[in-house]
C-alpha positions as CSV (number, residue, x, y, z in Angstrom):
1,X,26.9,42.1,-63.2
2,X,29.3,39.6,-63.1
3,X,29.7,39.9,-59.8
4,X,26.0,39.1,-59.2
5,X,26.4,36.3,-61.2
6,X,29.4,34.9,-59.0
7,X,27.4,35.5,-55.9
8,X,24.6,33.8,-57.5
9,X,27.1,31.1,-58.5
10,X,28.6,30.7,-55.0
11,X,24.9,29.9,-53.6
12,X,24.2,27.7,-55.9
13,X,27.3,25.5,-55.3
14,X,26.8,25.9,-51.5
15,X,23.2,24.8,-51.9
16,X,24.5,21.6,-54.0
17,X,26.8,20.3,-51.8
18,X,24.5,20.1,-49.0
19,X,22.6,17.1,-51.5
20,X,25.8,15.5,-52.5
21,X,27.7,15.7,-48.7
22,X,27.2,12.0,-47.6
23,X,24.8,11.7,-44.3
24,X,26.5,10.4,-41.0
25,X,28.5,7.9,-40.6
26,X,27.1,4.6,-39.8
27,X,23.3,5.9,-39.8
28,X,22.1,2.2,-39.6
29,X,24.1,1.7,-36.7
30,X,22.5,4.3,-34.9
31,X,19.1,3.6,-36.4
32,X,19.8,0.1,-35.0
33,X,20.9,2.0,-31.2
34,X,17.5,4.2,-31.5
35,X,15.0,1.1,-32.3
36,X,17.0,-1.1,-29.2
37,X,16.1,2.0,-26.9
38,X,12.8,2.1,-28.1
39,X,12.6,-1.5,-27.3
40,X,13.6,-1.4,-23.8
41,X,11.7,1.3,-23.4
42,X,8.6,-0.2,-24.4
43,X,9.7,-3.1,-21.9
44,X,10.6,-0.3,-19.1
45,X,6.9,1.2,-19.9
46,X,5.1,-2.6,-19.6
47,X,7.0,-3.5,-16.4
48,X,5.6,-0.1,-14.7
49,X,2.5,-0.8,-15.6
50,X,2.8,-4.2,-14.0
51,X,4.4,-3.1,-10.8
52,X,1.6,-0.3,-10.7
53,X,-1.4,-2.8,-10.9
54,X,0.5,-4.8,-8.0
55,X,1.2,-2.1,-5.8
56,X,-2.8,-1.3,-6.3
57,X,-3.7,-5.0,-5.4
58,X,-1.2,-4.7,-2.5
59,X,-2.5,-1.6,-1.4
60,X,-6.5,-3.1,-1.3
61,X,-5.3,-6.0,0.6
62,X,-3.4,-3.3,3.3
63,X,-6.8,-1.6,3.3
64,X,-8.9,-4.9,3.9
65,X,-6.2,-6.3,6.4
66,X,-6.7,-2.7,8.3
67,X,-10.6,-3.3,8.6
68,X,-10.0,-6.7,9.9
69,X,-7.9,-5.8,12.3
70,X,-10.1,-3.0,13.5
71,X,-13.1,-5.3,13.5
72,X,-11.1,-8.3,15.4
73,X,-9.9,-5.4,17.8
74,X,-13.6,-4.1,18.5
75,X,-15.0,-7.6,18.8
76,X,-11.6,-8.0,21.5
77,X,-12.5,-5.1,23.4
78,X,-16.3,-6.1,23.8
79,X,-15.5,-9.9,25.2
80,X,-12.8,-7.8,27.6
81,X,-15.8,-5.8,29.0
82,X,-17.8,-8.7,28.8
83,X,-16.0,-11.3,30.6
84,X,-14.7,-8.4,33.4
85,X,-18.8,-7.9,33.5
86,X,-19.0,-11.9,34.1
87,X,-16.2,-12.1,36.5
88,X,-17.5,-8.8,38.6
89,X,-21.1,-10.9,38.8
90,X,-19.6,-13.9,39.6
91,X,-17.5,-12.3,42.4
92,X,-20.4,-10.5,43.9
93,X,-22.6,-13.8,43.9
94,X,-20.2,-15.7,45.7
95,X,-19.5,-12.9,48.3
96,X,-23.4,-12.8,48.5
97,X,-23.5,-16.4,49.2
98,X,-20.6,-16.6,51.8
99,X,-22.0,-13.7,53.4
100,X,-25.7,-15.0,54.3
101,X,-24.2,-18.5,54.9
102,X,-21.6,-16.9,57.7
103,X,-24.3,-14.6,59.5
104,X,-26.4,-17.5,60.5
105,X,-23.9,-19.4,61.3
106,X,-23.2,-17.1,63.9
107,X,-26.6,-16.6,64.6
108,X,-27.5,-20.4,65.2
109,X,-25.3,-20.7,68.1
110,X,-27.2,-17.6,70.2
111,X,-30.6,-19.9,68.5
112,X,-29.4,-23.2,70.7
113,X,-28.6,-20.7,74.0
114,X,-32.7,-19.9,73.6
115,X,-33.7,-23.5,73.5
């Protein structure tokens, strides 16, 4: 028995120093370290945020900027066929005009031989 009463003994010093051992050194130090890191982290976690909601907004604006160039590039294109429609009518009325105006022209002079 006694040597069940040593082992018991033994435990129960081991279990007691484990209560009276003093903590780690300089715990408020490093309580100090862990609540600055939680700090910046905090500040780390607002400045993503922030950059997130821009790069959104940025990223709406792209999209709008897209459309508007597609629309001003559509409108572009129409007033291109339009204005080689124009110039295409234009040239044709005035090679109409100098035609008819040269033919009897030509045809006046045989008109004087008849008279």
């Amino acid at each position: 028995m006694t040597r069940l009463k040593l082992l018991a003994l033994t435990t129960l010093a081991c279990s007691t120093m484990a209560f009276t051992l003093p903590g780690c050194p300089d715990v408020d130090a490093l309580n100090q370290k862990i609540a600055d890191l939680e700090k910046k982290s905090a500040d780390h976690g607002k400045q993503v945020k922030e950059m997130g909601d821009q790069l959104r907004i940025l990223n709406d604006e792209h999209n709008t900027m897209k459309q508007l160039v597609s629309q001003i590039s559509t409108t572009v294109l129409e007033q291109k066929d339009s204005v080689e429609k124009l110039t295409a009518a234009v040239s044709a009325s005035a090679s109409h005009k100098s035609s008819p105006a040269s033919a009897p022209s030509k045809g006046k002079p045989s008109g004087k031989k008849r008279r």
